[in-house]
C-alpha positions in Angstrom: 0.0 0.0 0.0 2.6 2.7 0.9 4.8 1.7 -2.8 2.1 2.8 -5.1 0.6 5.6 -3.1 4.3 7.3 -2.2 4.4 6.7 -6.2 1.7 8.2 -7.4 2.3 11.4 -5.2 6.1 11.2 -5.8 5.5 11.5 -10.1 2.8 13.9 -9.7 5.1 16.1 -7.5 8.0 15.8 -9.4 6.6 16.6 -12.9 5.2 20.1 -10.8 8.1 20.6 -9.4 9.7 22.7 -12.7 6.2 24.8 -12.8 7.0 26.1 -9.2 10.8 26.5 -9.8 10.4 28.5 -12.6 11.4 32.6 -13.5 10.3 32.5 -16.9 7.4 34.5 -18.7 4.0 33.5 -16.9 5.8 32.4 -13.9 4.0 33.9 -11.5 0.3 32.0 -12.5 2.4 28.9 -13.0 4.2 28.9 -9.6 1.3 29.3 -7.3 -0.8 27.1 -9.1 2.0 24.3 -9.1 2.5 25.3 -5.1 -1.2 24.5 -4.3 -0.8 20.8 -6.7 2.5 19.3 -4.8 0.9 21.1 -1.4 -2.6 18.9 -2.2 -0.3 15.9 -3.1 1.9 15.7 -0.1 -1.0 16.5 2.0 -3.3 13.6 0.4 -0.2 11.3 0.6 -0.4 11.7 5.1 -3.7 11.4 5.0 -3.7 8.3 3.3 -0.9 6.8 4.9 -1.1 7.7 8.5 -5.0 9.4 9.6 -6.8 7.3 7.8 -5.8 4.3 9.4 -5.7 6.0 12.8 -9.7 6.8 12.5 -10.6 3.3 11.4 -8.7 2.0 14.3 -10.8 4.5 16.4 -13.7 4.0 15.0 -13.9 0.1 14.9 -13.0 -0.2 18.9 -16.3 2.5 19.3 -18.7 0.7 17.1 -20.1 -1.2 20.5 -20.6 2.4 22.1 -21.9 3.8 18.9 -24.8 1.1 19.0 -25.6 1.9 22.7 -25.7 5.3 22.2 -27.5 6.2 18.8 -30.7 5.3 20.6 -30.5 8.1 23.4 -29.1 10.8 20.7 -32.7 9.8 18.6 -34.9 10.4 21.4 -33.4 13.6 22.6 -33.3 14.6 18.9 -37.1 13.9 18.6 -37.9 15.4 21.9 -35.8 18.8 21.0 -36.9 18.6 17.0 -39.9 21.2 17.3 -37.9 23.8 19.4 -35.0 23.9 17.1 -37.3 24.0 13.9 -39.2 26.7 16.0 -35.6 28.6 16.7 -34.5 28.8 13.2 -37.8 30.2 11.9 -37.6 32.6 9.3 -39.8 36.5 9.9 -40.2 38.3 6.3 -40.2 41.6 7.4 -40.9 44.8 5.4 -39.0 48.3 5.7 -42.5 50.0 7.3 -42.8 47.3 9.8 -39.5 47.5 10.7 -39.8 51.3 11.2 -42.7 50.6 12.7 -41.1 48.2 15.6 -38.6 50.8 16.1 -40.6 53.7 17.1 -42.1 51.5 19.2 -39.7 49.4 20.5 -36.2 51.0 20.2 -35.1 51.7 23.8 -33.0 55.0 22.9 -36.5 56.6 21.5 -37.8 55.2 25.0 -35.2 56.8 27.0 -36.1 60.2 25.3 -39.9 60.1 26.3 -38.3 59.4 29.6 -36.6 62.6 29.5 -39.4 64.5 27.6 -41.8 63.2 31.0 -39.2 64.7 33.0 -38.8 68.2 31.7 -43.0 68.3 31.3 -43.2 67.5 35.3 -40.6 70.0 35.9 -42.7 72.8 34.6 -45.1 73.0 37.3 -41.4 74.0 39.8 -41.5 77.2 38.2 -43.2 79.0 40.6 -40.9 78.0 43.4 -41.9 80.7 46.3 -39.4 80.0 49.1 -40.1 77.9 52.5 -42.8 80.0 55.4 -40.8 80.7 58.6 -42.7 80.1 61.6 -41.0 81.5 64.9 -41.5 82.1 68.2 -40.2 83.7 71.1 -40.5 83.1 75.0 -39.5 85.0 78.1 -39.6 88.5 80.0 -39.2 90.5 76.4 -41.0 94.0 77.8 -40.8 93.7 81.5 -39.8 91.1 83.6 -43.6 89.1 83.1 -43.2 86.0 81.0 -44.5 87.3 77.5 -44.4 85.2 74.3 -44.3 86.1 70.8 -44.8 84.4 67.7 -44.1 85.8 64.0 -44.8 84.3 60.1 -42.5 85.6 57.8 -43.1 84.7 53.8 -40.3 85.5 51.2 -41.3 85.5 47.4 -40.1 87.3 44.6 -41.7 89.4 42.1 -44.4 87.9 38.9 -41.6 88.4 36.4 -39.3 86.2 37.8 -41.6 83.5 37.9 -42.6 84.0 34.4 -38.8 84.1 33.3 -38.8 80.5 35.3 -41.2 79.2 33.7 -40.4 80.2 30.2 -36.6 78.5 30.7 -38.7 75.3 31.6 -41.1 75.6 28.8 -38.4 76.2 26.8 -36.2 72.9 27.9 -39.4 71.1 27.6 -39.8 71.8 24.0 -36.4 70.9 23.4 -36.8 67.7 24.9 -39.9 67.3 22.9 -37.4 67.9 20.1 -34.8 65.7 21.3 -37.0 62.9 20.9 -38.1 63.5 17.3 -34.6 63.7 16.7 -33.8 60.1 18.0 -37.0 58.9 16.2 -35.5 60.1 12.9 -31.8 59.0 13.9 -34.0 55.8 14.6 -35.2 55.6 11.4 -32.1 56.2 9.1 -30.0 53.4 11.0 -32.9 51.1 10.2 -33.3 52.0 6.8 -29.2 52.0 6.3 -29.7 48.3 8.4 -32.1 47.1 5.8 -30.6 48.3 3.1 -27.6 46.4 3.8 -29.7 43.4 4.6 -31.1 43.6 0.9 -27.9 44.3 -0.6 -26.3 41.3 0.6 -29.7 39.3 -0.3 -29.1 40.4 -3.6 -25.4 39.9 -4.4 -26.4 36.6 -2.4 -28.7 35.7 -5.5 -26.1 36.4 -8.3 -23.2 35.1 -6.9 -25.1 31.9 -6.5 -26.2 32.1 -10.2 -22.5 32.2 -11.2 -21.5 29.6 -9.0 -23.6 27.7 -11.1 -22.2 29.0 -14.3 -19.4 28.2 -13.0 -19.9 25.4 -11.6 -21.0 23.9 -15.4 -18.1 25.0 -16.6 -15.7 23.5 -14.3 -17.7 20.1 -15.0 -16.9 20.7 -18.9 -12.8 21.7 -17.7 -13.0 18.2 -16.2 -14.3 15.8 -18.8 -11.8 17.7 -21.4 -9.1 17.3 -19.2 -10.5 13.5 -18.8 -10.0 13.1 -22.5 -7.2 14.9 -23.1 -8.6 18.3 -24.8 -7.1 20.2 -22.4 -4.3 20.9 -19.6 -4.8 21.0 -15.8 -4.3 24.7 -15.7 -8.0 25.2 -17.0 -9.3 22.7 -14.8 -7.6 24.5 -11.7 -8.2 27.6 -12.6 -11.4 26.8 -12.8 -11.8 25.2 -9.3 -10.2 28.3 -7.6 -13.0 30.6 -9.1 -15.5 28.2 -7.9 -13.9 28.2 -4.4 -13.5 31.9 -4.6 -17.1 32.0 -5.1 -18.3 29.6 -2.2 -15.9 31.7 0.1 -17.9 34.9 -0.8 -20.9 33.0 -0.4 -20.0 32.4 3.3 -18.9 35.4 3.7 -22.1 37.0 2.9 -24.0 35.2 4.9 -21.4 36.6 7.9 -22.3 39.8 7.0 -25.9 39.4 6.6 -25.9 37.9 10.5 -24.2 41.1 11.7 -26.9 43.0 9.3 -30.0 40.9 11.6 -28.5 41.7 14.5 -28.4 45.3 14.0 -31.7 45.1 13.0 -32.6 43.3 16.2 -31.0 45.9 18.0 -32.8 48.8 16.7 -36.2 47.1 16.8 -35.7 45.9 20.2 -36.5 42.1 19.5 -34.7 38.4 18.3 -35.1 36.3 15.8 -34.1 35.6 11.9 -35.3 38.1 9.6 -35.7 38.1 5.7 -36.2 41.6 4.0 -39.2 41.3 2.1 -38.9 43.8 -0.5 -36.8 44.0 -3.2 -33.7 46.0 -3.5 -34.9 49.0 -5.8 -32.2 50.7 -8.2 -34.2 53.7 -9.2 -32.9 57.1 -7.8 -33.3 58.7 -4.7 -34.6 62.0 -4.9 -34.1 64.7 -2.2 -36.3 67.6 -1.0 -35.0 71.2 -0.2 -38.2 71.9 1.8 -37.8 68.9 3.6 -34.1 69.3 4.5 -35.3 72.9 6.1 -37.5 71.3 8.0 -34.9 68.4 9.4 -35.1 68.2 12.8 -31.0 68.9 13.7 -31.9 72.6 12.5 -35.0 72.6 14.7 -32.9 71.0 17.8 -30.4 73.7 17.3 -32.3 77.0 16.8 -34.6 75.5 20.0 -31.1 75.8 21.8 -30.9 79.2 21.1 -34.2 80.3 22.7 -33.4 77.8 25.8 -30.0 80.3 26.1 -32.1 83.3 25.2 -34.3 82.7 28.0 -31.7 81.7 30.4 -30.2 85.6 30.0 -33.8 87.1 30.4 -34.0 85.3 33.8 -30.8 85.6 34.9 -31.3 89.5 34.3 -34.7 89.6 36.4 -32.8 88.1 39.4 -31.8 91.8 39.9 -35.4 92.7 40.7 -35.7 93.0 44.4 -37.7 90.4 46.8 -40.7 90.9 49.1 -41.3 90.0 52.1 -44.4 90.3 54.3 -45.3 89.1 58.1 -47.5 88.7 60.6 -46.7 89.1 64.6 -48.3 88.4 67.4 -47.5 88.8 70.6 -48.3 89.4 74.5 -47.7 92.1 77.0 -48.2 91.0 80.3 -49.0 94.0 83.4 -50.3 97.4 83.5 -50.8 99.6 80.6 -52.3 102.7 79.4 -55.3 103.1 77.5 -56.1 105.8 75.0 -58.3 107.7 77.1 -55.0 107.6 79.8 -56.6 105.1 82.1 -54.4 102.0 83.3 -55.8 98.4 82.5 -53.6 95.3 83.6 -53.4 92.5 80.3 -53.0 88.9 81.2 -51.3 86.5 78.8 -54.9 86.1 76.9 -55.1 89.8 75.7 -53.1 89.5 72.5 -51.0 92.5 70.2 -50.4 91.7 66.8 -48.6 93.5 63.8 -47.6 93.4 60.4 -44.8 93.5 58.7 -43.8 94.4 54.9 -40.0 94.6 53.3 -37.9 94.7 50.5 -35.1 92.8 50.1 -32.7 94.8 47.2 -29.6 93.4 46.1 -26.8 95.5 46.7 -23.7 93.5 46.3 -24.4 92.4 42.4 -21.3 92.0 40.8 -21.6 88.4 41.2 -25.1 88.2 39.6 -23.7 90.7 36.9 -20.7 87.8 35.7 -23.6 85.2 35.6 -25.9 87.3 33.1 -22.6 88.0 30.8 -22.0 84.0 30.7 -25.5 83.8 29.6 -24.6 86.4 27.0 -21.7 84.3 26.1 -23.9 81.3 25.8 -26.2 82.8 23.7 -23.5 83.9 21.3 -22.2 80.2 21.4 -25.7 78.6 20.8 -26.1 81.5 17.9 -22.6 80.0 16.6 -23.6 77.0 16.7 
């Protein structure tokens, strides 16, 4: 057995071996070509002389443990049969319904509606009038009688503040309302870009596997003329490499198009095998001018500068002075004079009470000043921008 196998392998070799030595014109088809044949050859030769016999052995000592066992791999292949036919199932999906499933589904566009709820609750803190203070006092605080005296003091600022509040938070509201149509479309395009690609490769799919069968024809034809002696082994190799060539594209493909279902999965927010079910179209994309103005990047951006326009406005009425207003009430315990300048002793029942109005204005504003020219600055960079 080893005589006429080294033989064969040895002549075929040897009448290669002045292909892959040579520097001539054409060399460098011939050489590689000649490379791969004695590289087949001496690899065929091992095989034959040294695995093969090694897997019989291996096989022939398990044949008794083959027999045991190809009863318990047929059961648990029956019992598992319908939930891997179910797993590799096959959803056509169109390019609406997968927009569809993404506005609905894509988590980003749901983190966005998160943020929109957010800014829309924090509307209602724009009228943020500051805490009530509630004191009181106790002890001899006209005479040396135990008096007490309790005050309510309320801090607030002026309307226009307020409104300047709430027009920043309607304002970041909006913009959040914005933000979110600008995910949606974001969204949109990565599916559309995602399907795309899944159709592309679909397509180039169909017609490499329509020349692999050209091909394929043709390399049967290389091999019955080389069979008969109508042509050399070149043909017939080169020949075989295309149609390797071709099944390596093939399976590369189908790489790609797994990466190309997972993105889809991702956007859509769900698993499974998908299949585009419309055709790859080659007619021309045409663009609208309107509809570019109307893109929501140039809406986000000029909604920026009204969030920074209205963040100086408000940072200007913070110069406006506060109010205050409060109520006191108090007791004066012992003798006192009336109006008609009688005496008259109070006990701790008889109560005095006053009010009390102020203005708090801000002095010190050079700090307040800096903060309304960075708002002028962010303006100018939102205007920029």
């Amino acid at each position: 057995r080893l005589r006429p196998v080294s033989m064969t392998a040895a002549v075929a070799s040897l009448g290669f071996l002045p292909m892959a030595l040579s520097n001539g014109a054409g060399a460098e088809v011939q050489r590689p070509l000649a490379t791969v044949v004695i590289g087949g050859l001496v690899t065929a030769t091992l095989l034959t002389l040294l695995v093969l016999p090694c897997l019989y052995l291996l096989f022939e000592r398990s044949s008794a443990m083959k027999k045991r066992t190809t009863a318990i791999i047929s059961v648990i292949l029956l019992l598992f049969a319908p939930s891997l036919i179910k797993s590799q199932s096959v959803r056509t999906i169109s390019l609406n319904e997968a927009i569809k499933l993404a506005q609905q589904q894509n988590l980003q566009i749901k983190l966005n509606q998160m943020q929109e709820k957010y800014f829309e609750e924090l509307r209602g803190s724009a009228t943020d009038i500051p805490k009530t203070h509630l004191n009181a006092e106790l002890g001899a605080i006209n005479s040396t009688n135990f008096d007490n005296r309790f005050s309510l003091l309320q801090n607030f600022s002026l309307p226009g503040l307020y409104k300047r509040q709430h027009d920043v938070f309607e304002q970041e509201f909006q913009s959040a309302k914005l933000g979110t149509s600008l995910q949606r479309s974001e969204i949109v395009r990565l599916v559309k870009r995602a399907y795309l690609q899944l159709q592309y490769i679909i397509a180039k799919r169909t017609l490499l596997e329509k020349t692999d069968s050209i091909f394929s024809n043709y390399l049967k034809l290389a091999r019955l003329r080389f069979e008969k002696g109508e042509s050399n082994i070149l043909e017939k190799i080169t020949l075989e490499n295309q149609v390797q060539q071709l099944h390596l594209q093939i399976q590369m493909l189908e790489s790609d198009k797994q990466v190309a279902i997972i993105q889809l999965n991702v956007l859509i927010n769900m698993h499974g095998l998908f299949e585009a079910s419309d055709t790859l179209s080659y007619l021309p994309v045409l663009f609208d001018s309107v509809s570019l103005q109307r893109h929501p990047y140039l809406n986000y951006y000029k909604q920026q500068e009204l969030i920074a326009s209205s963040l100086t406005k408000l940072e200007k009425a913070k110069l406006q002075p506060d109010l205050m207003i409060g109520y006191n009430n108090q007791s004066i315990v012992g003798w006192q004079f009336n109006k008609d300048r009688t005496e008259s002793y109070y006990g701790g029942d008889k109560r005095f009470s006053t009010i009390q109005i102020g203005v708090a204005v801000p002095v010190f504003t050079k700090a307040q000043k800096a903060r309304i020219r960075a708002a002028n600055q962010k303006e100018s960079i939102a205007e920029a921008a």
